[in-house]
N, C-alpha and C positions, 0 to 999 in steps of 0.2 A: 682754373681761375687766374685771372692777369692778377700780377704782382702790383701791391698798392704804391705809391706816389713814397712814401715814409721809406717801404722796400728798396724802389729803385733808387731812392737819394741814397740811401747807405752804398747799396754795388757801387754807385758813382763815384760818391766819396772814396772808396774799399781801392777800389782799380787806380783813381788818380795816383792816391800815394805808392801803390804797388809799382805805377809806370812810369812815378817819376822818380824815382830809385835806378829801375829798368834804363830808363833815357838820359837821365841827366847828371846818373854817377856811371852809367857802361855804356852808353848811347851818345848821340851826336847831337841832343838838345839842352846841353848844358851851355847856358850864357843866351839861349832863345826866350824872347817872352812868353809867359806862360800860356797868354789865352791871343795865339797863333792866327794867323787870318784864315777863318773859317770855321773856328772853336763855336763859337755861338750856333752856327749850324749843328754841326755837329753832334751839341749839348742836344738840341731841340729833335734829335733821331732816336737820340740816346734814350731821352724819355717816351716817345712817341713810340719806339717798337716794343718796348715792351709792356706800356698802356693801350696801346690800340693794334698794334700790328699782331700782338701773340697770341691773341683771342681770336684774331681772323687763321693765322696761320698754325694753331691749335685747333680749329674747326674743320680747316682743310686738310689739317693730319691725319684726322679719325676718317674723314670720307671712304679711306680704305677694309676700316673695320664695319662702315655700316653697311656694304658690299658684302661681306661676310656675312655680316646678320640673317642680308636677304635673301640669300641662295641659302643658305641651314649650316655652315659651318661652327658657327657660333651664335649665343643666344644673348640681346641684348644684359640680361641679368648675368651673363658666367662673363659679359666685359665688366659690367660693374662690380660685380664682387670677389673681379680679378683671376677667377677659376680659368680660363681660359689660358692657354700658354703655346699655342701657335696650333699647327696641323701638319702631317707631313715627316716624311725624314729629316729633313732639317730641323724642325723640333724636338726630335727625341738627341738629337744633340747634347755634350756636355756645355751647359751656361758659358762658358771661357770659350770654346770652339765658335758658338753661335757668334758670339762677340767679337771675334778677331774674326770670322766671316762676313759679319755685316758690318766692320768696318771698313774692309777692305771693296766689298760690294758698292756702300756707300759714297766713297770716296772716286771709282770708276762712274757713278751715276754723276757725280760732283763735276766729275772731270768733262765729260760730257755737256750736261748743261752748261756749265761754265763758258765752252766753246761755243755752245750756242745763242748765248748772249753776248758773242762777241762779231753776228752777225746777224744782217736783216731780218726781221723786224724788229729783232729782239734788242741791238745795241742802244735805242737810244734810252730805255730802261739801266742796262746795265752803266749808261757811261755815266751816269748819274754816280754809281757810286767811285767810279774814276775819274772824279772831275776833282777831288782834292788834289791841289798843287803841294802842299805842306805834309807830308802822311806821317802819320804818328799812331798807337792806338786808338784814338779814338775816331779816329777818321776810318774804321773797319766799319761802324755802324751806318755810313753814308747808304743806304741800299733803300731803294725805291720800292716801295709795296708790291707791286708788280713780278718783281723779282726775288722780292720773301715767300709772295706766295707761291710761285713757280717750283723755286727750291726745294720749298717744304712740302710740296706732292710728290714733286719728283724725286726726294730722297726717300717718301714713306711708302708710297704705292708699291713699288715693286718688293720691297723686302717683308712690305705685309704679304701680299700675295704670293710668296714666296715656303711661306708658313713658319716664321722665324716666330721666337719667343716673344709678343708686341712690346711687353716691358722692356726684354735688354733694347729693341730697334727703335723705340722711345726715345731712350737714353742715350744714343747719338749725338741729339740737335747739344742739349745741352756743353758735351763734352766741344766740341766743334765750334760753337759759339764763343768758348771762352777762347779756343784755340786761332781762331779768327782773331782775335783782339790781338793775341800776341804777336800771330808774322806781319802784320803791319808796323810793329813797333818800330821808332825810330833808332833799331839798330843793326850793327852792320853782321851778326854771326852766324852764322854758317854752318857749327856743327863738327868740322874737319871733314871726314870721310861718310859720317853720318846724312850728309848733304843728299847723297842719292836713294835717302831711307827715308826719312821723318824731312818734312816741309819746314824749312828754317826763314827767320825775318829777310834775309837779303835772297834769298831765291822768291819770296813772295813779293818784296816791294822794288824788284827787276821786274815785273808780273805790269805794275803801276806807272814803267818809266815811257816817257812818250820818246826813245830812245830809237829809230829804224829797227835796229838788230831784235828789240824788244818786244816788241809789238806781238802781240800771240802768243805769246811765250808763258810759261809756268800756270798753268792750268789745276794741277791738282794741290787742293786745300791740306794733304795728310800729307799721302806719300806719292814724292818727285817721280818714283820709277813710271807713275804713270806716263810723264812727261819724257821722259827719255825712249819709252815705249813707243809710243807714237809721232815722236821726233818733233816735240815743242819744250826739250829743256834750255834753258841759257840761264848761264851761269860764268860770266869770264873772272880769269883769275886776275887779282888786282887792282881789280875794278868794285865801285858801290853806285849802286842806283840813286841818280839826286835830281832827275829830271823827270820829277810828274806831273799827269794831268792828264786834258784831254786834248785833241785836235780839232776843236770846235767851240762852238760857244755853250757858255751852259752857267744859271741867272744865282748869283749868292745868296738866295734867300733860300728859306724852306718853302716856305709855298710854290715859287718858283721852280724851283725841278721836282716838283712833286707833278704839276703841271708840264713842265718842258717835254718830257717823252710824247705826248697827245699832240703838241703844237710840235714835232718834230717829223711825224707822220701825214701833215696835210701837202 
């Protein structure tokens, strides 16, 4: 069920003051005005993804389970009254193993995709959501439908298929969503040595900078070793990312780049 209009004003309200704690007493948005060139956008995703987009991308999460239905692994009723608890080796799993495996699963699926929205055909969806010049949290929610729903199959499909517990590999999107909101924040930490463990604000919003050296760079949402793995980390020392955007044109409204990826294809 999509979260009511009453719901998401509370998160909105809940996150603001959280972030503006976060930015404007440890961050680099103290003395900025509040509502930033782009805010109104912004505001209009915020409500938008999770009145309309999480009913689409809720639908297209289960497409894996009804796959299982069809072939006899499970039975429409043992999804609904939750008996069901994955297939396989990987099910009989202890809950905490299953967890720290489909996180780390996740995140190389993550990493993946991510890079593939950052080439034809897929960029001009994702530049949608890199086309904030101003970044801050709530400019995480910038992402084009196109691009929620891609994600959301592509993080659910294989770890159902996989025969993982569906409840813990459910309970992903959520943790990762809030965690999205945070490496975009407008601040500069890092972590110390943590940096090549857990995905911190200034390795993700390096990710944002229309900087040469930057460009491709920081791909994984979790954890950086991804990125170091495959030789897309940057991270220099000294340095803070304050050059974002994108390298092209792209229209300030919501409607407008809701449409722009289609009219960027002809």
């Amino acid at each position: 069920m999509s979260p009511s209009i009453g719901t998401t004003f509370f998160v909105f309200i809940f996150l603001s003051l959280v972030f503006i704690v976060i930015e404007r007493v440890f961050g680099k948005s103290r003395g900025r005005p509040m509502m930033r060139r782009g805010w109104w956008v912004d505001t209009a995703y915020f409500f938008f993804s999770p009145l309309v987009m999480k009913v689409i991308s809720k639908t297209v999460s289960l497409l894996p389970f009804v796959f299982l239905v069809l072939i006899g692994v499970v039975t429409a009723d043992g999804l609904k009254n939750r008996d069901y608890t994955g297939f396989g080796p990987l099910s009989q799993q202890p809950i905490w193993l299953q967890m720290l495996e489909i996180y780390l699963i996740s995140d190389l699926i993550s990493y993946w995709t991510h890079r593939l929205f950052h080439r034809d055909p897929w960029w001009p969806f994702h530049a949608v959501h890199h086309s904030s010049e101003q970044l801050d949290w709530l400019s995480s929610v910038r992402v084009h439908p196109v691009n929620d729903i891609v994600n959301a199959l592509a993080r659910t499909l294989p770890l159902v298929l996989l025969g993982f517990n569906p409840f813990a590999t459910l309970s992903v999107t959520p943790f990762l969503t809030f965690y999205a909101i945070f490496i975009h924040a407008n601040v500069d930490w890092t972590f110390g040595p943590l940096k090549y463990v857990i995905a911190t604000p200034a390795f993700h919003r390096w990710h944002h900078s229309k900087d040469k050296d930057a460009i491709d760079k920081n791909f994984a949402g979790l954890f950086p070793f991804f990125d170091i793995l495959f030789g897309t980390f940057y991270m220099p020392k000294g340095r803070a990312p304050e050059n974002f955007g994108i390298h092209g044109d792209m229209p300030n409204h919501f409607v407008g780049q809701m449409l722009q990826p289609f009219r960027s294809k002809k």
